[in-house]
N, C-alpha and C positions, 0 to 999 in steps of 0.2 A: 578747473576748480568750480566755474561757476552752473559747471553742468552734474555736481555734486550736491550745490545747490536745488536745482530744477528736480532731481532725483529725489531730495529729501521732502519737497514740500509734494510732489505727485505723491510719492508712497504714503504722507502723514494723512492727505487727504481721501487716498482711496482705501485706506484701513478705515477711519474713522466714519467713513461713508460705510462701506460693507458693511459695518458696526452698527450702524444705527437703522440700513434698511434692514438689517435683521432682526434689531430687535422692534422697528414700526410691522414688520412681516408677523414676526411670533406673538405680541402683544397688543400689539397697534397701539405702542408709546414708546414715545425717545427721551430717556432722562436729558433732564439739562446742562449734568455734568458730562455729556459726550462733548457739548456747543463749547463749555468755561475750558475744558481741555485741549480743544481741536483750536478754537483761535488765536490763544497767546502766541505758540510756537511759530506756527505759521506767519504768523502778522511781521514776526522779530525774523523769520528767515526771509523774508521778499523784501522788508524794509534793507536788510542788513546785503542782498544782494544786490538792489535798484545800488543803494550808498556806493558800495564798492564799482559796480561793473555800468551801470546803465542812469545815473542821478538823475536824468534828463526826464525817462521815464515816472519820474515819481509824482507829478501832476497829474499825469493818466490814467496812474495807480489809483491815486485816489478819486479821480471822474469813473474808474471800470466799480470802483465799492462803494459809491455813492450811488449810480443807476442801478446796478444790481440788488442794491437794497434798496431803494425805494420801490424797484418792481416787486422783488419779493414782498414788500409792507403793501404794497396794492392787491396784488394777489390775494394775500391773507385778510384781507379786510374786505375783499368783494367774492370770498366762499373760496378761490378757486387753490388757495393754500393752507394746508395745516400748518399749525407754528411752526414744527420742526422741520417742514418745507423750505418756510419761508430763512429760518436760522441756519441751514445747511447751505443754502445758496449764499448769504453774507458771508460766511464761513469758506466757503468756495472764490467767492471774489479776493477774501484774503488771501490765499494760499495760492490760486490760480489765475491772477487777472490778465494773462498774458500769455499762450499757445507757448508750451515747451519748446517749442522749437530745436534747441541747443544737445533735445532727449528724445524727442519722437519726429518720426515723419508719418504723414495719414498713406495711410496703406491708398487709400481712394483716390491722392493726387495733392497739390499743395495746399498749404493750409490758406483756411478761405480767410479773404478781409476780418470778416468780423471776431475770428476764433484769435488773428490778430491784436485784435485791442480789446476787445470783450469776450472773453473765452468764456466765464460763466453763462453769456447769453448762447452762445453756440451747444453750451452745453443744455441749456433751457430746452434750446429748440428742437434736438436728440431726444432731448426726454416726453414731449409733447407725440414728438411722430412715434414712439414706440408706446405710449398710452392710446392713440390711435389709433396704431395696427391693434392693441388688445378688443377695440371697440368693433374691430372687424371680426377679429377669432369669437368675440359675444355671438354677433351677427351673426354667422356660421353655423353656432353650435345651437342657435336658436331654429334656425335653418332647419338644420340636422333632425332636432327633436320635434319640428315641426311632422316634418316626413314620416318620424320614426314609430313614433306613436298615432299619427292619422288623428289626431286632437288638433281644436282650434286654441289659439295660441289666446285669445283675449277672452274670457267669461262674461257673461249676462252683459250688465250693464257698460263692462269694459268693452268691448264693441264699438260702442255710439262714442267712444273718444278722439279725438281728433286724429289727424295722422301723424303729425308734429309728433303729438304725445307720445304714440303708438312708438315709432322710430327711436325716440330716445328712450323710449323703455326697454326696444332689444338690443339698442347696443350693447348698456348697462347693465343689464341685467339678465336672470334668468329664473328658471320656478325650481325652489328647494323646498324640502316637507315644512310645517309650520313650526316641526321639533328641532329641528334644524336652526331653523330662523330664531328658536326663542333659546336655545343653547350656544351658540357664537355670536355675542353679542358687538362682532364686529359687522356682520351681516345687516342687512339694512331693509326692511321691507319697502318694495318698490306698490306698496297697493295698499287701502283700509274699506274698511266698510263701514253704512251706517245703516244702525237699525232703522224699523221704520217702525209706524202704530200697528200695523196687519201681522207685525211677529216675521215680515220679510224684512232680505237684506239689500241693500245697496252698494256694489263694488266698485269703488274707483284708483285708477290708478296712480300713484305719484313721481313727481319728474325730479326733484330735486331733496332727496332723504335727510333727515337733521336727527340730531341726537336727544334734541326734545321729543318729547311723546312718543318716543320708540317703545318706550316697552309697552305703554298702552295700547299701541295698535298693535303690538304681538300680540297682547292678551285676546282683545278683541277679536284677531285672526283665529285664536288658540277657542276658544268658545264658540266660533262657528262653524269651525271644521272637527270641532266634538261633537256638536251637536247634529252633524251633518246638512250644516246649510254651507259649506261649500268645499271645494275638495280639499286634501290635506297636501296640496303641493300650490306654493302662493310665487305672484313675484315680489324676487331679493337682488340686490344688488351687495357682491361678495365686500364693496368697500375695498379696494385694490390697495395699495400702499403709496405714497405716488415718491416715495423716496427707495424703493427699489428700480425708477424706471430716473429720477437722477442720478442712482450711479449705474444704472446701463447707459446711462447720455454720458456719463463722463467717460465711463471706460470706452467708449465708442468714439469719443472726442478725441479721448487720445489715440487712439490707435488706428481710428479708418480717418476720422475728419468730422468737418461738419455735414450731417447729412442731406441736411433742407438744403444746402448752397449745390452739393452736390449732383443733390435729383433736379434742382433750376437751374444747372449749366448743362445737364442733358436734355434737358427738355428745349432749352432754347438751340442747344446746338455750339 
């Protein structure tokens, strides 16, 4: 019975995860009536099985949704979460604070300590390394087009920028036309320019994209590359989802394991 349980709260939570990386994918927004829907049931099915089968647990319970949410509130308040990040992970520690165990076993080997008592965390940490790998496939394809075209990857003034800069610009990012940039306006321009007095321009790159002054420095980008002061292909960073790469960390959770504990028991041996 109690693994009818475990059954209901996996399924509730990886529908309404699929659900909501889809529509942060197509839209790049998550109503908040996915969160007001996804927590109640959950919350009343892990409370109503800790009662019955495991009451000991329910201290735990509540230590695995109190750190889980404070990291998720930390996260969103230091850039590195959108709200619907950080709601989906509280919403997670309801429903999952505790490795299925009684439903899955990791294909990779046993389930590690911490998927144990903080499975939201395990599942964090999945989601980090396959955001990542994607910072590697940028890298690559930057590579690629580097080779492909026989063009220098950084223009004029972007050159003289640091290497720091430089690096975290191709991971992130890549060059799309500026029609491009100013039509998906989930697209994020990784570069602005500024005029100067001589009617030249100044291009510099940027490391960290915000949703202020974006459309201004599209414009700006859109007016220099008509005027042909500089090409019509700029760097963009696509804005990834990062709630498509939470539920590859959960469906990866449950099914292989935790990966980071995984790759530091082969490495150590």
């Amino acid at each position: 019975m109690q693994a009818l349980f475990d059954l209901a709260r996996a399924a509730i939570a990886l529908v309404f995860l699929l659900y909501a990386s889809w529509s942060d994918l197509k839209i790049r927004e998550v109503s908040n009536n996915v969160w007001i829907f996804f927590a109640p049931p959950v919350l009343a099915l892990t409370l109503v099985e800790l009662v019955l089968y495991e009451p000991s647990q329910l201290t735990l319970y509540g230590v695995c949704v109190a750190l889980t949410s404070a990291l998720a509130v930390i996260l969103f308040y230091s850039g590195g979460f959108g709200g619907a990040d950080a709601k989906a992970f509280m919403c997670l520690a309801l429903a999952l604070p505790f490795y299925p165990a009684g439903l899955f076993t990791p294909v990779l080997g046993e389930v590690s300590p911490l998927s144990r008592i903080f499975f939201p965390i395990a599942v964090f940490s999945n989601s980090v390394l396959f955001a990542a790998l994607t910072a590697v496939a940028i890298l690559l394809y930057n590579m690629l087009e580097r080779v492909r075209t026989d063009k220098t990857l950084f223009e004029g003034e972007q050159g003289k920028e640091s290497i720091g800069k430089k690096i975290l610009i191709l991971i992130t990012g890549y060059k799309v036309s500026v029609n491009v940039l100013k039509a998906k306006w989930h697209v994020y321009p990784l570069e602005d320019i500024e005029e100067e007095a001589d009617d030249k321009i100044k291009r510099k790159l940027i490391v960290l994209p915000k949703d202020e002054g974006r459309d201004q420095i599209v414009e700006r980008l859109q007016r220099a590359a008509d005027t042909g002061k500089i090409q019509n292909r700029v760097w963009a960073s696509p804005g990834l989802p990062m709630l498509v790469f939470v539920t590859a960390g959960l469906i990866a959770a449950l099914f292989l394991g935790d990966l980071i504990w995984t790759l530091v028991r082969l490495v150590l041996g």
